[in-house]
Every structure is written in C-alpha cells, then in structure tokens.
Biopython code that builds the backbone (N, CA, C, O; Angstrom):
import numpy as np
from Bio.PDB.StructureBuilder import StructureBuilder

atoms = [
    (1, "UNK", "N", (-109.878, 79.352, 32.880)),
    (1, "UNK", "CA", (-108.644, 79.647, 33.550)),
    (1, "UNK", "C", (-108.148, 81.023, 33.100)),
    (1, "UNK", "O", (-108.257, 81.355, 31.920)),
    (2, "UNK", "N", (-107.726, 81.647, 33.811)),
    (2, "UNK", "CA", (-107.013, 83.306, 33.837)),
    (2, "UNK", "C", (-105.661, 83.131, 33.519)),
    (2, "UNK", "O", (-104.901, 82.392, 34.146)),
    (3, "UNK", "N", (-105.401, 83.719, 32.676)),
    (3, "UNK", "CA", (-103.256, 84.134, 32.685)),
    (3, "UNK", "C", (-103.182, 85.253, 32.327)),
    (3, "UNK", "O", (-103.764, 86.051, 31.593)),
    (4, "UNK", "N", (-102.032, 85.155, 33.227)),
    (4, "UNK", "CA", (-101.492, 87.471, 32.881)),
    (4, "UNK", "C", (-101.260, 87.441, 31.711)),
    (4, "UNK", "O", (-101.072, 86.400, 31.080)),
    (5, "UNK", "N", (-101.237, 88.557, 31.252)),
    (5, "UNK", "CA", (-100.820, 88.937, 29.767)),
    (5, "UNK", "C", (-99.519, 90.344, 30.557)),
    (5, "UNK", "O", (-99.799, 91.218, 31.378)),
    (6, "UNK", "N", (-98.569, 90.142, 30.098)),
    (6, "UNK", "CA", (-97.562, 91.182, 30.374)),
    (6, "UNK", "C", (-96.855, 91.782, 29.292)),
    (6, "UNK", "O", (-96.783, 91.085, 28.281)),
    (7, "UNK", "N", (-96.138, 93.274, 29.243)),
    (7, "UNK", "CA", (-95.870, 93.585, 28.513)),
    (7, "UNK", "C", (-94.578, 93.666, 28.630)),
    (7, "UNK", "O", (-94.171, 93.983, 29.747)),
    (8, "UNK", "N", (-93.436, 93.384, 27.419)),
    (8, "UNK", "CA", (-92.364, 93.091, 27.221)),
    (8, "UNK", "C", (-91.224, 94.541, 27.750)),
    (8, "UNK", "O", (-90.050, 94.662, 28.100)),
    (9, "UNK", "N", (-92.368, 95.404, 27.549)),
    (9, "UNK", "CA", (-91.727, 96.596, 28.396)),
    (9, "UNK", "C", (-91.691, 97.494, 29.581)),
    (9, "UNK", "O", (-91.205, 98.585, 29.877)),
    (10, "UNK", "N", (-92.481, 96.482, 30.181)),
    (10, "UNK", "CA", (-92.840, 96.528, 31.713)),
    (10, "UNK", "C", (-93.780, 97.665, 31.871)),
    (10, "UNK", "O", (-93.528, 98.562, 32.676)),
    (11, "UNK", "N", (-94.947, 97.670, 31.077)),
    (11, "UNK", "CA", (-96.004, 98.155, 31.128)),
    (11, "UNK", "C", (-96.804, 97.745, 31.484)),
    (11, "UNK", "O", (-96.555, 96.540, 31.480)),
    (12, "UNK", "N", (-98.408, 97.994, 32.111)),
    (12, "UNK", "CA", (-99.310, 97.474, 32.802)),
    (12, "UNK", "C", (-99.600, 96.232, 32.231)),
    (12, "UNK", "O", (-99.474, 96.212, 31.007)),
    (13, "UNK", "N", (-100.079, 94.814, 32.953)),
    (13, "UNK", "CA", (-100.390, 93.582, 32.389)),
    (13, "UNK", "C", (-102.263, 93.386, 32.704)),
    (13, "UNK", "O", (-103.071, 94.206, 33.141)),
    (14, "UNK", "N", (-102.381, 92.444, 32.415)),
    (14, "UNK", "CA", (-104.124, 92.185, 32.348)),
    (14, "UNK", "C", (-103.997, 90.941, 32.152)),
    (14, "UNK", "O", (-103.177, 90.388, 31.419)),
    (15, "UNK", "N", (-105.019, 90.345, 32.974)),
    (15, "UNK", "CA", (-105.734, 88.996, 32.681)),
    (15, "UNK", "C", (-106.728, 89.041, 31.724)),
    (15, "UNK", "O", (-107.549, 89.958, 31.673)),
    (16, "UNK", "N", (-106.695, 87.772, 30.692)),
    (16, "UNK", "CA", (-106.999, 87.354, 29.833)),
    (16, "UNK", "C", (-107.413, 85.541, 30.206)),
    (16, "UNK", "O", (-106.559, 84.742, 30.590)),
    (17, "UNK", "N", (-109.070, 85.143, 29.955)),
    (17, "UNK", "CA", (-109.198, 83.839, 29.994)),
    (17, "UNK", "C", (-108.906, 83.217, 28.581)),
    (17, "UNK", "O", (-108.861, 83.785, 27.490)),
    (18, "UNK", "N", (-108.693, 81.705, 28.943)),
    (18, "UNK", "CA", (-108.586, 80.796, 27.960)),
    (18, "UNK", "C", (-109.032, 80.772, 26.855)),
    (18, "UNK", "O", (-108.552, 80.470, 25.762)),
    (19, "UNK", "N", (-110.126, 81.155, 27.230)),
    (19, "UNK", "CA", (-111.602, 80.794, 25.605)),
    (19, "UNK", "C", (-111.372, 82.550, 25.098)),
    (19, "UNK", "O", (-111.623, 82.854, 23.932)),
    (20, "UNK", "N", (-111.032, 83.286, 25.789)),
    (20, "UNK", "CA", (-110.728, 84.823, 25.451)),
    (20, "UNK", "C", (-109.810, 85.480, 24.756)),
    (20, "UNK", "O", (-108.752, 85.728, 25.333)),
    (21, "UNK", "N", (-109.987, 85.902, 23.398)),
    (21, "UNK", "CA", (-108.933, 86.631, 22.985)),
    (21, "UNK", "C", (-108.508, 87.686, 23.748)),
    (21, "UNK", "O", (-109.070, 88.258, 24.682)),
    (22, "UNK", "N", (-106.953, 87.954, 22.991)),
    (22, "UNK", "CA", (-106.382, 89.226, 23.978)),
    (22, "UNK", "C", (-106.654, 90.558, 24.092)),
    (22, "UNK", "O", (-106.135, 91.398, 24.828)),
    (23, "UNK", "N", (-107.719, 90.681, 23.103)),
    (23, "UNK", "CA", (-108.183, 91.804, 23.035)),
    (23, "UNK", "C", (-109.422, 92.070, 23.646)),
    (23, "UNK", "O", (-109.920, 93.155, 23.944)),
    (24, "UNK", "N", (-109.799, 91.063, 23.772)),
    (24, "UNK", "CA", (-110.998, 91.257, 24.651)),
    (24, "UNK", "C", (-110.990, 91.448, 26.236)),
    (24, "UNK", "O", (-111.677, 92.138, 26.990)),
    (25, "UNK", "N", (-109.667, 90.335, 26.486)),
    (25, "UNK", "CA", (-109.574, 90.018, 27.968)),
    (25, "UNK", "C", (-108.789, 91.592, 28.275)),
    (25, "UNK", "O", (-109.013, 92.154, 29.347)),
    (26, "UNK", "N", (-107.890, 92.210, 27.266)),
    (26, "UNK", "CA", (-107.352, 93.654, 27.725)),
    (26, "UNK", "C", (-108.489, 94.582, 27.891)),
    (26, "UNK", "O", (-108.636, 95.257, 28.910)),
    (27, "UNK", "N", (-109.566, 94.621, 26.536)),
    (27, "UNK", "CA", (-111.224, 95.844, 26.840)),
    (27, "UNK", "C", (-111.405, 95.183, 28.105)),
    (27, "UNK", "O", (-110.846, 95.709, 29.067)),
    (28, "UNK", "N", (-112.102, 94.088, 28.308)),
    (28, "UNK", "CA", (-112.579, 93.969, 29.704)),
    (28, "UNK", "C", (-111.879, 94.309, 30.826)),
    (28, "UNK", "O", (-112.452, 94.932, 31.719)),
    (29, "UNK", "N", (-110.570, 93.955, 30.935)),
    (29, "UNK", "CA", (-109.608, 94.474, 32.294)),
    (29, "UNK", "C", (-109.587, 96.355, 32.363)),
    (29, "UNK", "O", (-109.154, 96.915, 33.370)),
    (30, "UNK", "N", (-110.052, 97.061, 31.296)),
    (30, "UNK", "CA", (-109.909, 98.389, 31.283)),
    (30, "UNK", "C", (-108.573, 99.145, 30.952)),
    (30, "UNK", "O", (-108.318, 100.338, 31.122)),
    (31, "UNK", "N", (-107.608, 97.924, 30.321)),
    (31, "UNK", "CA", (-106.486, 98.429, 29.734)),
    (31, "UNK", "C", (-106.935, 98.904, 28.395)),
    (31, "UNK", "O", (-108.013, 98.853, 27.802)),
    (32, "UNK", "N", (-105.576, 99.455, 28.068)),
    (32, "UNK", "CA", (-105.831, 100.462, 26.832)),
    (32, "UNK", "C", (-104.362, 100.359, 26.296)),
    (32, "UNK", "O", (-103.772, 101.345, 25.855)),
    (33, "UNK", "N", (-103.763, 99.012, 26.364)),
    (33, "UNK", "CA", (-102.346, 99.071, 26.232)),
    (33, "UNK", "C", (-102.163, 98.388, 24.378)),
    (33, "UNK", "O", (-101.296, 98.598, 23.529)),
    (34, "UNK", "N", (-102.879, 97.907, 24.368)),
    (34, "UNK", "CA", (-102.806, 97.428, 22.380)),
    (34, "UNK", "C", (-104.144, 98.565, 21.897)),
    (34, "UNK", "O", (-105.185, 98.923, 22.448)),
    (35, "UNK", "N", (-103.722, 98.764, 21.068)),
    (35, "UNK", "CA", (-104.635, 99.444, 19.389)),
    (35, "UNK", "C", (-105.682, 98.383, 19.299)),
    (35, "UNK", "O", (-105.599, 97.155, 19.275)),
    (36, "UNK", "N", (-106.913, 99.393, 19.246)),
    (36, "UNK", "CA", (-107.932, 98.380, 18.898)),
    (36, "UNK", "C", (-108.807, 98.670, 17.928)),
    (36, "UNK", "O", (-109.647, 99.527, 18.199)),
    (37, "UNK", "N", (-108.832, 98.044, 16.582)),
    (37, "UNK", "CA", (-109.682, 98.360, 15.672)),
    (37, "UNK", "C", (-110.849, 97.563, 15.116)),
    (37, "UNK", "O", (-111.941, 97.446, 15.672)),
    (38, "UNK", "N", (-110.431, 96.936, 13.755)),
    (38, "UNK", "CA", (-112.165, 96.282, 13.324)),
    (38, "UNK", "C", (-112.133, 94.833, 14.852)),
    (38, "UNK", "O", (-113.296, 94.550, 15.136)),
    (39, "UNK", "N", (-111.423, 94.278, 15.447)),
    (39, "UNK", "CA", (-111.865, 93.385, 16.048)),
    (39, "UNK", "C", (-111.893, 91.895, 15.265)),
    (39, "UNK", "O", (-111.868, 90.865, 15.939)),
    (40, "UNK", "N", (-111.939, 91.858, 13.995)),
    (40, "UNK", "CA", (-112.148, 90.782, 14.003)),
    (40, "UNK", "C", (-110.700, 89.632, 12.595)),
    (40, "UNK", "O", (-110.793, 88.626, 11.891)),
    (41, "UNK", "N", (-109.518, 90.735, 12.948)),
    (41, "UNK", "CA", (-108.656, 90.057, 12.150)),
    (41, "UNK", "C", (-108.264, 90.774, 10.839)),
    (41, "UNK", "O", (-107.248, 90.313, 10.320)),
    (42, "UNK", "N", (-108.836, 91.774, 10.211)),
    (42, "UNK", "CA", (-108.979, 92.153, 8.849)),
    (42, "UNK", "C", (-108.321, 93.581, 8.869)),
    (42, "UNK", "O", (-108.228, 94.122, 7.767)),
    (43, "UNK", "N", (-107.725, 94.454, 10.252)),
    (43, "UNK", "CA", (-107.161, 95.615, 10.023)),
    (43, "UNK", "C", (-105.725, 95.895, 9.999)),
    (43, "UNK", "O", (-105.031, 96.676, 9.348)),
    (44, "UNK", "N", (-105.426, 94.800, 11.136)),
    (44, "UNK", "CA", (-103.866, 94.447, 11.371)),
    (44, "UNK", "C", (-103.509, 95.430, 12.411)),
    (44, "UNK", "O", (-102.323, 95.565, 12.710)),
    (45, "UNK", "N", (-104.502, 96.187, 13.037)),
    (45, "UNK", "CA", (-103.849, 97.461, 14.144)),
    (45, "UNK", "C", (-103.818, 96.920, 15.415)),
    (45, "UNK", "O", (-103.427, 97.769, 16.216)),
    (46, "UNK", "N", (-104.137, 95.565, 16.072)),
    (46, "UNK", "CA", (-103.786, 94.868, 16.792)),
    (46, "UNK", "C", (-102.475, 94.030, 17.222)),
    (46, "UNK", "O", (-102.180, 93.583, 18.331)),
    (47, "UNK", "N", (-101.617, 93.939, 15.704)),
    (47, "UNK", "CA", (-100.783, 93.330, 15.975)),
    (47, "UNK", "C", (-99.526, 93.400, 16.991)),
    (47, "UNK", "O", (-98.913, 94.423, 17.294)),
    (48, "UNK", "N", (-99.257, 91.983, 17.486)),
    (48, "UNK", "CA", (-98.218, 91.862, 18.482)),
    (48, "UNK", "C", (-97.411, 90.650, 18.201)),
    (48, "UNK", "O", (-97.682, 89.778, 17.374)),
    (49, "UNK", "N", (-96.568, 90.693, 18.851)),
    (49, "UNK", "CA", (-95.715, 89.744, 19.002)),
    (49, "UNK", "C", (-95.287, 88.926, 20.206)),
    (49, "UNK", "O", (-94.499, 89.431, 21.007)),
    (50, "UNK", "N", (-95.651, 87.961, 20.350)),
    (50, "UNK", "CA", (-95.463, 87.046, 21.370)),
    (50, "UNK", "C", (-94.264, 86.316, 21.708)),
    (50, "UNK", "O", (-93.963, 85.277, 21.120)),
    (51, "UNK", "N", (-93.321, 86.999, 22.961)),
    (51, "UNK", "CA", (-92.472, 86.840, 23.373)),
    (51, "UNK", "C", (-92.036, 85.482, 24.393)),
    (51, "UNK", "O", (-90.897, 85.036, 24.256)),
    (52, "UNK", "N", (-93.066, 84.775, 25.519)),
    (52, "UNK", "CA", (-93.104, 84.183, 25.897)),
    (52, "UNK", "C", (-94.316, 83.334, 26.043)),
    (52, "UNK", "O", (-95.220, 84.166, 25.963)),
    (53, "UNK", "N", (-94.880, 82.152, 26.212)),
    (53, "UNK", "CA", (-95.716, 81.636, 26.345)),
    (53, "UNK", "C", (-96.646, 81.305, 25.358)),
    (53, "UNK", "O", (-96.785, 81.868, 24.272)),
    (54, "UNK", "N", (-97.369, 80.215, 25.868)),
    (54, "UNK", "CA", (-98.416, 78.926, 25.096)),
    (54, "UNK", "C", (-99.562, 80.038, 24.538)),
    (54, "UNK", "O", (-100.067, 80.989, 25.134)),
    (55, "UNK", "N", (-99.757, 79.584, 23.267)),
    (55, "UNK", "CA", (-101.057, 80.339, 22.745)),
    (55, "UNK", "C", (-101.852, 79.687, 21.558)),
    (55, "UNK", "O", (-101.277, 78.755, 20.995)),
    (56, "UNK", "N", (-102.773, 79.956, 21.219)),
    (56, "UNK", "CA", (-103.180, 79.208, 19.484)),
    (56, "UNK", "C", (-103.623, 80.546, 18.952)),
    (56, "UNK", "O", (-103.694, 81.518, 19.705)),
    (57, "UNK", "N", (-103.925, 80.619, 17.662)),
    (57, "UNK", "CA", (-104.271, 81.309, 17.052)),
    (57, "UNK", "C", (-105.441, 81.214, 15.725)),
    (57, "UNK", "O", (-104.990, 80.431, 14.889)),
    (58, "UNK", "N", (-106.746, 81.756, 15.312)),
    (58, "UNK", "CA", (-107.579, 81.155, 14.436)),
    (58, "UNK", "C", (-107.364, 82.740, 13.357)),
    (58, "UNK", "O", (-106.867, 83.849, 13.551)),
    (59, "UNK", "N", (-108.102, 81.999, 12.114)),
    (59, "UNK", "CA", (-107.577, 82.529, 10.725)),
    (59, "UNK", "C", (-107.178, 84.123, 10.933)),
    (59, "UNK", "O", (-107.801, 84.666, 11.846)),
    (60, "UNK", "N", (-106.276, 84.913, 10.254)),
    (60, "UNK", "CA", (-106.287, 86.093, 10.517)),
    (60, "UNK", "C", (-106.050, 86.629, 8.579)),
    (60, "UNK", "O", (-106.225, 86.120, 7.472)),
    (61, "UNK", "N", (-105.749, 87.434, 8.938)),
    (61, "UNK", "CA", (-105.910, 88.213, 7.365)),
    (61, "UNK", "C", (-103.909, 88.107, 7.135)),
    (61, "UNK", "O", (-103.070, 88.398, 7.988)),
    (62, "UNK", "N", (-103.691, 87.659, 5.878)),
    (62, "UNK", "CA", (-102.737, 87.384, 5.156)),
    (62, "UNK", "C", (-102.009, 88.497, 4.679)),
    (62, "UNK", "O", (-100.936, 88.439, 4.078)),
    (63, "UNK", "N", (-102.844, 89.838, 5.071)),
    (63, "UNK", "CA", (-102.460, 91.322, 4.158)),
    (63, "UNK", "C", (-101.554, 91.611, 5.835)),
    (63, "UNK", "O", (-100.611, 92.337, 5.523)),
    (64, "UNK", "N", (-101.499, 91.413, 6.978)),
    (64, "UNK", "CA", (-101.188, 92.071, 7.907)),
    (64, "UNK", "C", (-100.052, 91.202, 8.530)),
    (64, "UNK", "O", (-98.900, 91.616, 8.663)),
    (65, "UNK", "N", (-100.495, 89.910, 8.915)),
    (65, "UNK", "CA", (-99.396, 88.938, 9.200)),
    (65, "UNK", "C", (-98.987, 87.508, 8.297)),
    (65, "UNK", "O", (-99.605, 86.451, 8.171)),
    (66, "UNK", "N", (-98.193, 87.784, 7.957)),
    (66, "UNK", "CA", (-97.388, 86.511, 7.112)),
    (66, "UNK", "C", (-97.513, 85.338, 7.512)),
    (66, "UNK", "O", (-98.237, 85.384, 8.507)),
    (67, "UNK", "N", (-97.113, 83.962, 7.223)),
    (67, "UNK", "CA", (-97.084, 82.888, 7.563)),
    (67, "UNK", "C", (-95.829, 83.017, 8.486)),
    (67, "UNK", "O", (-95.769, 82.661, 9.663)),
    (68, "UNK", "N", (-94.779, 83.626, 7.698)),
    (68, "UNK", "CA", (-93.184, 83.691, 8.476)),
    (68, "UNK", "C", (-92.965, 84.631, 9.504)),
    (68, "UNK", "O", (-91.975, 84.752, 10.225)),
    (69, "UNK", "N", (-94.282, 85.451, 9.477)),
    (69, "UNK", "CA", (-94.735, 86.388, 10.902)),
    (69, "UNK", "C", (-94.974, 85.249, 11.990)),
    (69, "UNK", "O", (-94.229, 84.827, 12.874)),
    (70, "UNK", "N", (-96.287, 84.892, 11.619)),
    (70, "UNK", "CA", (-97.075, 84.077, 12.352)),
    (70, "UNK", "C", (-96.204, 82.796, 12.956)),
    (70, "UNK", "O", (-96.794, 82.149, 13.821)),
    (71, "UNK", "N", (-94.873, 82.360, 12.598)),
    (71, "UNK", "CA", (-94.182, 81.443, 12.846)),
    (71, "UNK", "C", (-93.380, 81.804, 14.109)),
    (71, "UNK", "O", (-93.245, 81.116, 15.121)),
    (72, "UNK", "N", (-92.923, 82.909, 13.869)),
    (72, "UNK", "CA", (-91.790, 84.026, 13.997)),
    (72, "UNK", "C", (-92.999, 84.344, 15.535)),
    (72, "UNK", "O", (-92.235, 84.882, 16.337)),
    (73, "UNK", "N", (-93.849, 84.291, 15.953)),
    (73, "UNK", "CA", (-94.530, 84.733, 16.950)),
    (73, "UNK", "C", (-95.526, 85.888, 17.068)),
    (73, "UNK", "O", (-95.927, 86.440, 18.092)),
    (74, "UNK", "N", (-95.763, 86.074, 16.091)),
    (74, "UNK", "CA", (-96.234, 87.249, 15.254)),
    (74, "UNK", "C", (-97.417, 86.897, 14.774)),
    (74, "UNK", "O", (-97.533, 86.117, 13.829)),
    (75, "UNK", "N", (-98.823, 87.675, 15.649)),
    (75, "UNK", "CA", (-100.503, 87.435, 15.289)),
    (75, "UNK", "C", (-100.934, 88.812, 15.829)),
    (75, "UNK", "O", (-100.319, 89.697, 16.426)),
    (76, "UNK", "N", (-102.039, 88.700, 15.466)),
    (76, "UNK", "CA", (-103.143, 90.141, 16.271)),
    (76, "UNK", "C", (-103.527, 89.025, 17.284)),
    (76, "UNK", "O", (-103.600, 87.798, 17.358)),
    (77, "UNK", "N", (-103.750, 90.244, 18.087)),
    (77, "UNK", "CA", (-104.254, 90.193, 19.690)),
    (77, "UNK", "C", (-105.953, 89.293, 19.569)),
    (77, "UNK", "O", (-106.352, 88.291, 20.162)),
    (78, "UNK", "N", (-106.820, 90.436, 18.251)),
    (78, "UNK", "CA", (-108.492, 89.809, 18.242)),
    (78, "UNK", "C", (-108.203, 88.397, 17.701)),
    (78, "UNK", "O", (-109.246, 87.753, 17.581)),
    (79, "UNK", "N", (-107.140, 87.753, 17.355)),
    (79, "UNK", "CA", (-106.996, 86.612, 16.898)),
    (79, "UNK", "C", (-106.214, 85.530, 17.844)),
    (79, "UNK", "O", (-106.095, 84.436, 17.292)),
    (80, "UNK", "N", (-105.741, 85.603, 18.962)),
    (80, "UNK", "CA", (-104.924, 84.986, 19.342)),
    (80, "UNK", "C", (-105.702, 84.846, 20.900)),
    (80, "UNK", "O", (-106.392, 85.654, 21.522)),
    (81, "UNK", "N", (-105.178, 83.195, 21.275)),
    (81, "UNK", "CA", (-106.223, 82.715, 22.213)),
    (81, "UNK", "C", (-105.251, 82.488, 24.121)),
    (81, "UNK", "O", (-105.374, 81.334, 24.532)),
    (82, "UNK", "N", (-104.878, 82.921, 24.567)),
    (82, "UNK", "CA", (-103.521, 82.516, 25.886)),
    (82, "UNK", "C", (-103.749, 81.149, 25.946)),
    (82, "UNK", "O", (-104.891, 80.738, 26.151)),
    (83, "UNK", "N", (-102.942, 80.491, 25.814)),
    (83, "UNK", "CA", (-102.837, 78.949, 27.333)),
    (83, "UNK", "C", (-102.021, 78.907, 28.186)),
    (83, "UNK", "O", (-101.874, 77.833, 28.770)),
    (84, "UNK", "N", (-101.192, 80.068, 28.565)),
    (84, "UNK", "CA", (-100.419, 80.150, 29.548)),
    (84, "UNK", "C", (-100.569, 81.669, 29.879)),
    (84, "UNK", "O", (-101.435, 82.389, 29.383)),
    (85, "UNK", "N", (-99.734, 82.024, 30.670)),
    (85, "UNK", "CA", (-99.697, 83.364, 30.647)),
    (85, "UNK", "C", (-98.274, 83.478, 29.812)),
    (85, "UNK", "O", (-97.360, 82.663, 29.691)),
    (86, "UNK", "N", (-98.508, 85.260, 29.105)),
    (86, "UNK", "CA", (-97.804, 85.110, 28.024)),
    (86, "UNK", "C", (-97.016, 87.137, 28.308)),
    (86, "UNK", "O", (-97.300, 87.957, 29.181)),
    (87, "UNK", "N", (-96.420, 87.196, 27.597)),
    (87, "UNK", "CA", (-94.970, 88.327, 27.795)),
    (87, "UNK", "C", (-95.219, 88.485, 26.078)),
    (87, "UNK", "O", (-95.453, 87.540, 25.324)),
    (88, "UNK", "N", (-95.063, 90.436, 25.541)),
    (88, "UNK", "CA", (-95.716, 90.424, 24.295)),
    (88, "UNK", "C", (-95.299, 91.857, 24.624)),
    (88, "UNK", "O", (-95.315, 92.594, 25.610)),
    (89, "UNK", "N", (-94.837, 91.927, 23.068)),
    (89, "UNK", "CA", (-94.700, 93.517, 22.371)),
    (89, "UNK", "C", (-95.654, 93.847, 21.773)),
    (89, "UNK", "O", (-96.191, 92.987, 21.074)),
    (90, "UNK", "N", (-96.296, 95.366, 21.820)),
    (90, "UNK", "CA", (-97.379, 96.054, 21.186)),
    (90, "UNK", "C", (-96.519, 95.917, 19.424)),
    (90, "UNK", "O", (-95.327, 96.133, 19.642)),
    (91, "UNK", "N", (-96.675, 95.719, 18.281)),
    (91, "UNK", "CA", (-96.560, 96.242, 16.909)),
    (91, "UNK", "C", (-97.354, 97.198, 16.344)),
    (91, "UNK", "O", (-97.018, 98.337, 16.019)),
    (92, "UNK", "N", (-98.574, 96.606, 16.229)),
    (92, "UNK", "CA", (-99.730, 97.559, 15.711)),
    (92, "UNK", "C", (-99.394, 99.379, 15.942)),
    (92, "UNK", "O", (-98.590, 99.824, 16.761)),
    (93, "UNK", "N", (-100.157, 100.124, 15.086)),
    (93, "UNK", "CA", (-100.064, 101.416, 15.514)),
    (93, "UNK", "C", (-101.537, 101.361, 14.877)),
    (93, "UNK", "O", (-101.986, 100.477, 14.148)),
    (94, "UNK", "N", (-102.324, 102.791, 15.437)),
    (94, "UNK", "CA", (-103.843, 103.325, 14.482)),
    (94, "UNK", "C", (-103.106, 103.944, 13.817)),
    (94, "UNK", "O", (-101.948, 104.318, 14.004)),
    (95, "UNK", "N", (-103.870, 104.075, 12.915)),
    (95, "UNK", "CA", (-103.632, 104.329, 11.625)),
    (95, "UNK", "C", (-104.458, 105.933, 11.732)),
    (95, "UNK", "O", (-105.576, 105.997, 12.243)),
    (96, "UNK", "N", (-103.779, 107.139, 11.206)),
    (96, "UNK", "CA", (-104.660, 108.501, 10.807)),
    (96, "UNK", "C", (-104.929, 108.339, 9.473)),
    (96, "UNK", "O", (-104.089, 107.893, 8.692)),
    (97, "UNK", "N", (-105.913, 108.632, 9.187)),
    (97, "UNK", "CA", (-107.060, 108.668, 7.941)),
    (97, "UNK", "C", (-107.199, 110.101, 7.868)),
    (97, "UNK", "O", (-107.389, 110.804, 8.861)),
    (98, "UNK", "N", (-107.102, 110.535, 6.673)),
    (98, "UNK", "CA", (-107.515, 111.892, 6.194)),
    (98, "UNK", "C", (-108.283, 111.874, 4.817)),
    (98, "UNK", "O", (-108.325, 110.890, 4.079)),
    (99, "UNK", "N", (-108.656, 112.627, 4.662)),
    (99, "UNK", "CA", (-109.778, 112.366, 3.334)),
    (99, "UNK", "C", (-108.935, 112.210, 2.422)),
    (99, "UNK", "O", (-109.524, 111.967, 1.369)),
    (100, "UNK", "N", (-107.643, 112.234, 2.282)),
    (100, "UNK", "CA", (-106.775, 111.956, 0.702)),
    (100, "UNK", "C", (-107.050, 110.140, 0.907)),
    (100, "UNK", "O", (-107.153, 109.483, -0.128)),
    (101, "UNK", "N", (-107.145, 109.484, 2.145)),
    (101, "UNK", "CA", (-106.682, 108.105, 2.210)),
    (101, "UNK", "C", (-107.962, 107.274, 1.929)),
    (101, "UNK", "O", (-107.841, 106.098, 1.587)),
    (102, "UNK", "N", (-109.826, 108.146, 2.133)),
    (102, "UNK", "CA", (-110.896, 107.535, 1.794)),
    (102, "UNK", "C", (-110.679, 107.089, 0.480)),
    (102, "UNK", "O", (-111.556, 106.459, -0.112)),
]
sb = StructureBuilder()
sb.init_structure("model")
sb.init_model(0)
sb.init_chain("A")
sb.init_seg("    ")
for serial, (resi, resn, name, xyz) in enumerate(atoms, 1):
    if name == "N":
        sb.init_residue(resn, " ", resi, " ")
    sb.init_atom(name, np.array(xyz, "f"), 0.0, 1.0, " ", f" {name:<3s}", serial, name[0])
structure = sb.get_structure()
C-alpha cells in the first residue's frame, strides 16, 4: 500500500510504501526533500519529526534520537516505516566536515 508523505511546510510530498522506509520511498520518488546520509540509523542527518499519522519505527542510534524524542514523534526517516499517510518536519541538517573534524 502507498501513502503520501507531506511536508509540514507545504513542500513537495512523495509516496512512500508500507514495507518502505521514508527514505527510500523519498530516493525512489526523486525527491531530495530530507538529508540523506549513512542510511542505516547511525548518523542522525535524516532526522524528522512526525507531525501527523500512523507509523512504526525499528532500532535507531541513541546518540541522535532520545527515547523522549522518539515519544515526542521524533525518528530518522532510514528508520521509520508509514501506515498511513503522514505530515513531517525536515530536522536533520548535513553536516560540513573539514579536516579539523577527521
């Protein structure tokens, strides 16, 4: 099953399936509207916040979102699964790296 993914600031939306994280279902739609980094939970440059609608979420890294985040509506995108269609603020930013930060 497909649900929009929309943005809380009336920026472009994308479908995202069920079994699909949001980061995937946004690369595949050809949006470019969340930060996308390691992919798999451990950078935190994905993070968003989920404003409206049904979702689950599987393990994410403890250094980026809190438990009282994660309560609060607050996961990364490579971690978080739609069951509805869902309304969501970008958080995340990339991060610039310069050789003082290797």
């Amino acid at each position: 099953m497909k649900h929009d993914i929309k943005f809380a600031d009336g920026r472009k939306s994308f479908t995202c399936g069920s079994g699909q994280h949001l980061l995937a279902g946004m690369v595949q739609s050809g949006s470019k509207s969340i930060p996308v980094g390691c992919r798999s939970g451990g950078c935190g440059v994905c993070k968003v916040e989920i404003v409206t609608g049904r979702y689950t979420t599987v393990k994410m890294s403890r250094a980026h979102v809190s438990v009282e985040e994660q309560v609060a509506g607050i996961s990364l995108a490579c971690r978080t699964f739609p069951e509805s269609d869902l309304s969501l603020k970008v958080l995340g930013k990339i991060k610039n790296l310069t050789l003082g930060d290797v």
